[in-house]
Structures are given as structure tokens and as C-alpha cells.
C-alpha positions, 0 to 999 in steps of 0.5 A: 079665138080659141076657149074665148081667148083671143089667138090672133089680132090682127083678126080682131082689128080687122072686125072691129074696124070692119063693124065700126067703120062699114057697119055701125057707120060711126067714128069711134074717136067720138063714142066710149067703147066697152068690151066684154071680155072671158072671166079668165082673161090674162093681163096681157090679153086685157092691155093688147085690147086697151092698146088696140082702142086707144091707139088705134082706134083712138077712143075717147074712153074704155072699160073692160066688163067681164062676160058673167057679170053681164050676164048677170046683169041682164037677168037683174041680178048683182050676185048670181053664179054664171053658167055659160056654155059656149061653143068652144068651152064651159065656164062657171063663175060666181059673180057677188056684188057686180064683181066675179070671184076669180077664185071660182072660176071652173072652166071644161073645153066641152062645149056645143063644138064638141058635141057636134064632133061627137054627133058626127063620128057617132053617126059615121060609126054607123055608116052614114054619109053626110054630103055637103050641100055644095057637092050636089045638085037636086034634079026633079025626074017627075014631079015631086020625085028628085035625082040627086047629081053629083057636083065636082069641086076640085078646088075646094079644101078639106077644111071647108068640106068639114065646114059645112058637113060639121053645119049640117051634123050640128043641125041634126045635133040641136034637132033631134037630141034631148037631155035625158031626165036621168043619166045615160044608162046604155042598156036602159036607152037600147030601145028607145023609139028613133027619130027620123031626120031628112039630110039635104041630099034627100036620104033620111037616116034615123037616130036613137040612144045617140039623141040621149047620148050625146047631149049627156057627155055634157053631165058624163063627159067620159060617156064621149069616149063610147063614141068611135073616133073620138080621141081620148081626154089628155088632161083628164083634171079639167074634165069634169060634168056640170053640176061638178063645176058648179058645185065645185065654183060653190065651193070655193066661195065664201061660205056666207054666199054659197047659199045665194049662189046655189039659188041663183044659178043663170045659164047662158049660151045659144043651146035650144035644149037649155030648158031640159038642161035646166031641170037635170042640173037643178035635180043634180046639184040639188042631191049634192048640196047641203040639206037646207040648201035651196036650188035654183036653176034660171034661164030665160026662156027666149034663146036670142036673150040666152045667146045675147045675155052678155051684150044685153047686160052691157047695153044695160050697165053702160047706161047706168048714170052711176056708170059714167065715172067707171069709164077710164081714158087714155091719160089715166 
């Protein structure tokens, strides 16, 4: 996958057989399927999916529902504006009456990914070395008292050591950081009191502005380029903070439904720090909107529900009675 959009196929087929066949234990010729699918997703994408089901899979019947419309409904909602930030990308979309308008749709490549990027060349900048946790054994000298040993993998690649050191700087990432209440100011979060974190090989390193810092880049995506070895934005259009894409998906609505969007706006995606997020956004886009305008930012206060928003609005619309004449076959 790549920004939500699917890059190979086979890949795909060969989850989706793995799921149906070893894990759900079912014959898919014997259950409708509905898939959920980016708000941005091409035509070609949609009937490479279709085709998959249908011939080989052989489902009996299909839907195609979109990722911000199910979020939406798992909150109980037919129009909300969807914030969903994922790992590889940021989408914003405006859903009305069940439907999302495709002419809202704002979308930034920065994403829990980059933040975790951004986490590590802040911490190498300061010389700190993360150690994969297979690189290394702990042996105890005396008791409570461990010697680290190095362990020598010859034959593993660079990819699946940046693998695991990117799992442990994400980790550092969702333990340590908090949105700040007001944008990153340099100078402002220069003394800010440390906190410590324990790597896996024992060495405690301590992280201060940075824990403010990065969590910002997702208001301030500019504020990543003060971060060593994070390469330039090549096409700066689409880089653009939150509360600027939602104002900006606002915006291109109709201007009867701006105001119910503006005061349903449902943030979804795994991030623990979503409720600090949820106040700054609220704040942000609040002294941009209109005078009478009211805000709200939702997000439900369980992560599982967040991370799972979209599956959970699909359980509850595919058992929708008035649902059942949505489904299409392979004849239609």
C-alpha cells in the first residue's frame, strides 16, 4: 500500500485468500463481502477490486463503502467532516447524508510514519544510538545488574534493521510526545523539563523540546525541516497543517452544510495523543471560522474504537435492513 492506495495485488489476494480461507474459516462464495475503500480512490482501483471478488473469489454480492462515511457512521452520524490520520497519510473529507463530497477531499502525506522518521533523525542528531532488539542479548553479571553482549547477525538486511529501530523510535514517539496547547515556539520550549525513556539495551536517553516538537509538525508541517536529515518537501502545495485542511475541505462545501460540518468534526486513526490533538484543533479552527460559528472536535475516547472506526461503521451499516437492496451482483 501506499497513501491508502493499493500498489500491488497480488499481495492483496494473497491476504484476503490467507484471511478468508485460514482465518475466518469461511467459503466466500457463501457471504456478501463489503470492502472499504480511501475516499480517494481511482476507478481502476475500484474495479481491479470488484474483479478480484467476483472472479476469483466468486462472491455472491459486493459493495464498495468509503473509509469517511464508515467512520461516520460508527459515531452515529450521516454528516460529519472526517479526520482520519493514518500512518502513511492525512485525509480530510466531508461526508453529507451518507455520502462523501469528492470535492472536499484534502489529503497531506504526513502521517504517524513521518513523525516517526522525524523522531529518529532528531534523536541521531543528538547522537543517540538505538540498537535493534535482536542485535543484542542481556546477561545478568550480579543480580539486577545486566551486561549488554553484542549478537552478530550477518545475514539480515538494512531494511529489517531499520524495521525494528523505526519500532522502537515509534514507541519512544507515542510514549514520550504531547501536543503542545500552543504552537512550537523554539525559543518558548528551550527549557522545558526532560523525560526520561528506558531503550531495550538498557541505556536511558532523555527527550525535551522534541516531545513537543514533533507532534506539532503535524499543525507546522515546515517545523520538520529544523529536524537534521529530514529531506525537503518536493511539492510543498499539498503541505499543509490540520486545521488548514479542514478549513480548507470546509470551504469547498455548500455553504448550507458548512456550519453542521464545522460542529461535527470526527477524528479517527490509532494516535494515543488524539485527545490533546483534539483540543488544539478545536482551538485552531475555531479562531479561523466565521464569528457564529460553532466547533466541535469528537473523538472517541476508546483507541481500539478510533483505530477501528471504519470496520465498525461497516458491521453497523452492512446490517442495515434498508442495506440489503444496496448489495449489487456479478450479473448487475
Amino acid at each position: 500500500m501506499k497513501d491508502g492506495t493499493v500498489m500491488d495485488w497480488d499481495v492483496v489476494d494473497n491476504i484476503w485468500n490467507h484471511a478468508f480461507r485460514r482465518r475466518l474459516l469461511i467459503n466466500p462464495e457463501e457471504h456478501p463481502m463489503l470492502i472499504a475503500e480511501p475516499s480517494i480512490n481511482s476507478a481502476q482501483q475500484r474495479e481491479k477490486a470488484a474483479e478480484l471478488m467476483f472472479e476469483k473469489y466468486k462472491v455472491p454480492a459486493l459493495f464498495l463503502a468509503k473509509n469517511a462515511v464508515l467512520t461516520s457512521f460508527a459515531s452515529g452520524r450521516a454528516t460529519s467532516l472526517v479526520v482520519d490520520s493514518g500512518g502513511g497519510s492525512t485525509v480530510v473529507s466531508a461526508v453529507h447524508d451518507g455520502y462523501v463530497l469528492q470535492k472536499s477531499v484534502a489529503t497531506s502525506p504526513i502521517g504517524g510514519e513521518f513523525l516517526t522518521d522525524c523522531m529518529m533523525k532528531s534523536l541521531e542528531s543528538k547522537g543517540v544510538v538505538i540498537r535493534p532488539r535482536y542485535s543484542f542479548k542481556k546477561k545478568e553479571v550480579s543480580p539486577g545488574d545486566y551486561k549488554v553482549v553484542d549478537l552478530d547477525f550477518p545475514n539480515t538486511t538494512d531494511s529489517y534493521r531499520l524495521y525494528h529501530m523505526r519500532a522502537i523510535a515509534s514507541d519512544i514517539k507515542e510514549t514520550v510526545c504531547r501536543v503542545p496547547d500552543t504552537p512550537f515556539d523554539e525559543v518558548a520550549y528551550a527549557n522545558v523539563p526532560t523525560t526520561s525513556y528506558e531503550l531495550p539495551d538498557g541505556q536511558t536517553i532523555e527527550v525535551g523540546a522534541a516531545r513537543f516538537k514533533i507532534p506539532d509538525i503535524l499543525f507546522n508541517p515546515f517545523l520538520s525541516q529544523t529536524i537534521p536529515g529530514i529531506d525537503g518537501f518536493g511539492d510543498s502545495t499539498s503541505i499543509r497543517g490540520l486545521p488548514r485542511m479542514v478549513l480548507e475541505s470546509v470551504n469547498r462545501c455548500d455553504v448550507d452544510i458548512r456550519k453542521e460540518l464545522l460542529s461535527s468534526i470526527l477524528l479517527s486513526g490509532g494516535s494515543s495523543s488524539i485527545l490533546q490533538l483534539k483540543d488544539r484543533l478545536e482551538k485552531e479552527v475555531l479562531e479561523e471560522s466565521p464569528q457564529n460559528a460553532r466547533v466541535k472536535v469528537l473523538a472517541s475516547g476508546n483507541s481500539t474504537e478510533r483505530r477501528f472506526s471504519v470496520w465498525i461503521g461497516g458491521s453497523i451499516l452492512a446490517s442495515l435492513g434498508s442495506f440489503q437492496q444496496m448489495w449489487f451482483s456479478k450479473a448487475e
